[in-house]
ZAPA-55409 format. One record per residue (C-alpha): residue in three letters; chain; x negated, y negated, z. Coordinates in steps of 0.2 Angstrom, whole numbers. Each point is the difference from the previous one (the first is absolute). Example, Ala and Ser with C-alpha at 12.3 -4.5 7.8 and 13.67 -1.06 7.14 Angstrom:
<atoms>
- type,mol,x,y,z
- Ala,A,-62,22,39;
- Ser,A,-6,-17,-3;
</atoms>
This chain:
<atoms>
- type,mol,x,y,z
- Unk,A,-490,-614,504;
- Unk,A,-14,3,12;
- Unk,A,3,15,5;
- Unk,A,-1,7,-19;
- Unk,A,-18,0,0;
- Unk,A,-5,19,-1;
- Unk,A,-20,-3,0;
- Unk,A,-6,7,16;
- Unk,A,16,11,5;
- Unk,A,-3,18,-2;
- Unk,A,13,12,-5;
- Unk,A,-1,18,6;
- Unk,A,1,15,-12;
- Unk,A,-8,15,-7;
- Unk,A,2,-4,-18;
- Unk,A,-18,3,-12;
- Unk,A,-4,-17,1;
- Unk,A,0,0,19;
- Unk,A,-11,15,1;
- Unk,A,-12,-8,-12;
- Unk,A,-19,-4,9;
- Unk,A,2,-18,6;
- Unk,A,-15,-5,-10;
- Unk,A,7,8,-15;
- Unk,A,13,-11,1;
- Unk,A,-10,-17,3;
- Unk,A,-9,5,-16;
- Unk,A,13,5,-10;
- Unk,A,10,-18,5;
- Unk,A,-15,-10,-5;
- Unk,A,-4,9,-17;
- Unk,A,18,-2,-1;
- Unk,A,1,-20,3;
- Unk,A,-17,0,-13;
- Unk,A,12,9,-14;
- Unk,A,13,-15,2;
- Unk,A,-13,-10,-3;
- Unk,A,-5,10,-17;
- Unk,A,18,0,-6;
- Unk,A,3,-13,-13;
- Unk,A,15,7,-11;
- Unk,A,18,3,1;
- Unk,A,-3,18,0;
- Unk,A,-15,-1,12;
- Unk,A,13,-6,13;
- Unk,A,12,13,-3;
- Unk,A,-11,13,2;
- Unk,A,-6,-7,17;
- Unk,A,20,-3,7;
- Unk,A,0,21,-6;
- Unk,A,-15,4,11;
- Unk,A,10,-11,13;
- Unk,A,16,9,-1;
- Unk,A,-8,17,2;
- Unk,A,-12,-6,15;
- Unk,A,15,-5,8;
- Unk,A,11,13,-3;
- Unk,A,-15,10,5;
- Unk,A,-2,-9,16;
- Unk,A,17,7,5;
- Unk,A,4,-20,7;
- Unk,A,19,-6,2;
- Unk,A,0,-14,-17;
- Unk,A,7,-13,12;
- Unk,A,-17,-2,8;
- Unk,A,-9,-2,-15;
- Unk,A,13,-15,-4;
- Unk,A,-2,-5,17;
- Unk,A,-18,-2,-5;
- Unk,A,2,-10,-15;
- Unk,A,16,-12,5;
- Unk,A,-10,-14,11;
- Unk,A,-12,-3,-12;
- Unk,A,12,-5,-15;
- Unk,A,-3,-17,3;
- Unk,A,-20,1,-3;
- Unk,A,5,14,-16;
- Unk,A,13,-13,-6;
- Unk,A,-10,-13,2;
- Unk,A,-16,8,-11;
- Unk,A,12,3,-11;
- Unk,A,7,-16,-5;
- Unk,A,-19,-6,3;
- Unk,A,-6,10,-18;
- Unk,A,15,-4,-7;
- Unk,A,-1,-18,-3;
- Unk,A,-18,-1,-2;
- Unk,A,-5,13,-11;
- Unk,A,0,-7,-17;
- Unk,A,5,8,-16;
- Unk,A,16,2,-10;
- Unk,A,13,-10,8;
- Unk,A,17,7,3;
- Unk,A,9,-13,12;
- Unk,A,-6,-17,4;
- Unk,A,11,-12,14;
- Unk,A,-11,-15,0;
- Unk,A,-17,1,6;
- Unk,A,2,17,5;
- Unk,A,-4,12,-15;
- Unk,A,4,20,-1;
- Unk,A,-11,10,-11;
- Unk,A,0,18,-7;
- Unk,A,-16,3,5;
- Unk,A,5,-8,18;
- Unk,A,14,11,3;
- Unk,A,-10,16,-5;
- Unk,A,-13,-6,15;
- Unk,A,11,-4,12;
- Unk,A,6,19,-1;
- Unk,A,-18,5,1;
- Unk,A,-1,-9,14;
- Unk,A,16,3,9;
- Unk,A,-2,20,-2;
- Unk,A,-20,-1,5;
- Unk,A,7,-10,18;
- Unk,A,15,15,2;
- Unk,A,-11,15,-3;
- Unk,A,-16,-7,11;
- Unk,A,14,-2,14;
- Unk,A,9,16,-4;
- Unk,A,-17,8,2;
- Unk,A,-7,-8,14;
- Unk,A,16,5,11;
- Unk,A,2,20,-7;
- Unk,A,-21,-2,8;
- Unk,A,5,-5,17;
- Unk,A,18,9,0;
- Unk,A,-9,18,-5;
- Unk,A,-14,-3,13;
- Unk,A,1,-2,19;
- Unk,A,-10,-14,9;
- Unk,A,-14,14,6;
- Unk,A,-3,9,-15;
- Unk,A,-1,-15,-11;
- Unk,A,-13,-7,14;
- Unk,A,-8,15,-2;
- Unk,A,0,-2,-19;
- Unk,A,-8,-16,0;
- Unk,A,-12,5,13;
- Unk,A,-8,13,-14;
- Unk,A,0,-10,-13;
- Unk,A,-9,-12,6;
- Unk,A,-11,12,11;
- Unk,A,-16,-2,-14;
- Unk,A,1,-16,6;
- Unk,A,-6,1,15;
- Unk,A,-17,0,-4;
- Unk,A,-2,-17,-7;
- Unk,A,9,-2,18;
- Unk,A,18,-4,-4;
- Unk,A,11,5,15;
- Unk,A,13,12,-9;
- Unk,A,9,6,14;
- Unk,A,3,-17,8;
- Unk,A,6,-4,-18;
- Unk,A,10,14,0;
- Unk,A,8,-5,13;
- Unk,A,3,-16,0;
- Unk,A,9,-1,-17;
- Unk,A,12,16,4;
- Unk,A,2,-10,15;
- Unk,A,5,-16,-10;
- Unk,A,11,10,-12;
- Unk,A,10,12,15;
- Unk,A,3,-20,8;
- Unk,A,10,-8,-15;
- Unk,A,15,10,2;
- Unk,A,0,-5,19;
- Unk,A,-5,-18,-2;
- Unk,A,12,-2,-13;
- Unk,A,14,9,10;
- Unk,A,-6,-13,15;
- Unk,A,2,-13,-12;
- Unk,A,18,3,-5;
- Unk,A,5,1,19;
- Unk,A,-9,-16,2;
- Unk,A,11,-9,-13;
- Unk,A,15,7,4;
- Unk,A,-2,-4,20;
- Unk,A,-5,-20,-5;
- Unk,A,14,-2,-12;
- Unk,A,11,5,13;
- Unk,A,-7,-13,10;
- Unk,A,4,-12,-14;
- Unk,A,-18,1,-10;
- Unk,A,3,-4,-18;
- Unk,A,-12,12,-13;
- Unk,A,9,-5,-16;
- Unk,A,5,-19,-1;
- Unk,A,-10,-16,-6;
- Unk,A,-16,-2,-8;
- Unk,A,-15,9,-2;
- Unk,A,-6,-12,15;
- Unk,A,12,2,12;
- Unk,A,1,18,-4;
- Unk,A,-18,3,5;
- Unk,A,3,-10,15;
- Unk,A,15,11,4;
- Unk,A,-9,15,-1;
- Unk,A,-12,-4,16;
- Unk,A,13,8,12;
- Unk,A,0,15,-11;
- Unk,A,-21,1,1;
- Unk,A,-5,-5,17;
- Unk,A,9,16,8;
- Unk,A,-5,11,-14;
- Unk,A,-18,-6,0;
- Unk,A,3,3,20;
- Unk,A,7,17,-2;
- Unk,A,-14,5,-11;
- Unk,A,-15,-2,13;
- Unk,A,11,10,12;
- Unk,A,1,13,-12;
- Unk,A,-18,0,-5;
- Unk,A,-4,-1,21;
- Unk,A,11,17,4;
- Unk,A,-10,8,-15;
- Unk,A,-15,-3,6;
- Unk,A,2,5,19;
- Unk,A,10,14,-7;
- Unk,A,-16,6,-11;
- Unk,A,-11,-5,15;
- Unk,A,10,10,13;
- Unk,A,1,16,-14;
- Unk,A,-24,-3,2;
- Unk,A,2,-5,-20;
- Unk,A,-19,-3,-3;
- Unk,A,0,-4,-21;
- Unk,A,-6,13,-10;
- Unk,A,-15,6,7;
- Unk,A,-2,21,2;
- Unk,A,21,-2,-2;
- Unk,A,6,18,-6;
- Unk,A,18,4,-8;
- Unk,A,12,12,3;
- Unk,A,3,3,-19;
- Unk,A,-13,-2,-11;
- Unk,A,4,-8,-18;
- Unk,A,-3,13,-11;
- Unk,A,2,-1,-20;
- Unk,A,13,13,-9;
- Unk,A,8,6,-16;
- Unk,A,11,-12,2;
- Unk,A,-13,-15,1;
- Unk,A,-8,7,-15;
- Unk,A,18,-2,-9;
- Unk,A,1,-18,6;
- Unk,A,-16,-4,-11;
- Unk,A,4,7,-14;
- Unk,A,17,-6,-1;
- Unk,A,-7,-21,5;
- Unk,A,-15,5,-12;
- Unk,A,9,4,-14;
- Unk,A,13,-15,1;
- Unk,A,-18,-12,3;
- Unk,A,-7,8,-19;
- Unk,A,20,0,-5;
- Unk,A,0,-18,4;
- Unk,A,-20,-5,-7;
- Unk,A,7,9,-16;
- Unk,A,15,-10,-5;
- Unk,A,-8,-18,4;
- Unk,A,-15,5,-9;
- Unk,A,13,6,-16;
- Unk,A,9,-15,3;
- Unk,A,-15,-12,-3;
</atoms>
């Protein structure tokens, strides 16, 4: 299950989404995460899984992978889930002792349940359309206005592309891991939450080890390439804004007033 976790893999292609300006899409994904937030209606939510479906379908990306993205984190959705649905209160449909299931429950566990899948879905189409450069590059710009008041934007550039092009690998690392100590006889799944935790130091001593290798061959690798930070650091393609970005906007615009109209007809 690991090894399901899309966020950080890159998936080639030379769909619309893909040639999309990197900071186009960072913008569009956080106005996008902010119109979940405005959503507070049946029909609210269903136009938001629409603009999904098309983004996907537009994003050209095989469906397993946006599955892929969503399946290891049913547990936490699950578990919001049930969380709003026994303590919401309201007009109670099924009771089974102390724990009581409400109308009003079970409406906001779907809220919530949706909100999670879309954030996810979103977050993975971000880094599965962009490729680690471009979307260092994108974060480098928008935070370039920054850099007055002294904030470093290209070393936070680049450390969270960094961070996000290492979960795929740390997680694949992590799968090897397990599979080599239970074939030494390690047991991941068995007794309590105790001796679970207790099992799981032969699993995290030779990741945590393998990690600081990793980070060591970066950094001699970036050292022996004369990497210097940002400073007077030119690109081979520029970022430049298209017809194409200007379509984005509209389109995320018009589903932020879309979504502003119906919560405010609603209430």
């Amino acid at each position: 299950m690991l090894t399901d976790i899309t966020l950080g893999q890159y998936f080639p292609g030379d769909s619309l989404l893909h040639r999309l300006d990197p900071r186009t899409k960072i913008l569009v994904t956080m106005l996008f995460f902010g119109s979940i937030f405005l959503a507070d209606s049946y029909t609210s939510y269903c136009v938001l899984l629409g603009f999904t479906a098309v983004i996907i379908g537009v994003a050209a990306v095989p469906l397993r992978l946006v599955a892929k993205s969503v399946r290891p984190l049913w547990f936490l959705i699950i578990l919001t889930a049930g969380i709003h649905i026994f303590s919401t209160p309201g007009t109670v449909v099924y009771s089974v002792g102390p724990l009581v299931v409400t109308l009003e429950g079970g409406k906001q566990a779907f809220f919530m349940a949706a909100r999670l899948i879309l954030l996810i879905i979103m977050a993975s189409l971000l880094t599965l359309t962009t490729s680690p450069i471009m979307l260092t590059d994108g974060i480098e710009h928008l935070l370039g206005p920054f850099r007055r008041i002294g904030v470093p934007a290209h070393e936070l550039a680049m450390m969270m592309t960094i961070a996000l092009r290492f979960i795929p690998t740390l997680l694949e690392e992590t799968d090897r891991i397990m599979k080599a100590q239970t074939a030494r006889g390690a047991d991941f799944a068995s007794g309590g939450i105790l001796k679970r935790v207790k099992n799981m130091v032969p699993l995290l001593v030779p990741l945590f080890i393998s990690a600081f290798r990793r980070a060591d061959e970066l950094a001699v690798a970036m050292e022996a390439r004369c990497y210097r930070g940002g400073e007077n650091r030119t690109r081979m393609k520029e970022l430049r804004l298209s017809w194409r970005d200007l379509g984005a906007f509209i389109a995320i615009f018009a589903l932020v007033a879309l979504m502003g109209g119906l919560r405010w007809s609603v209430s």
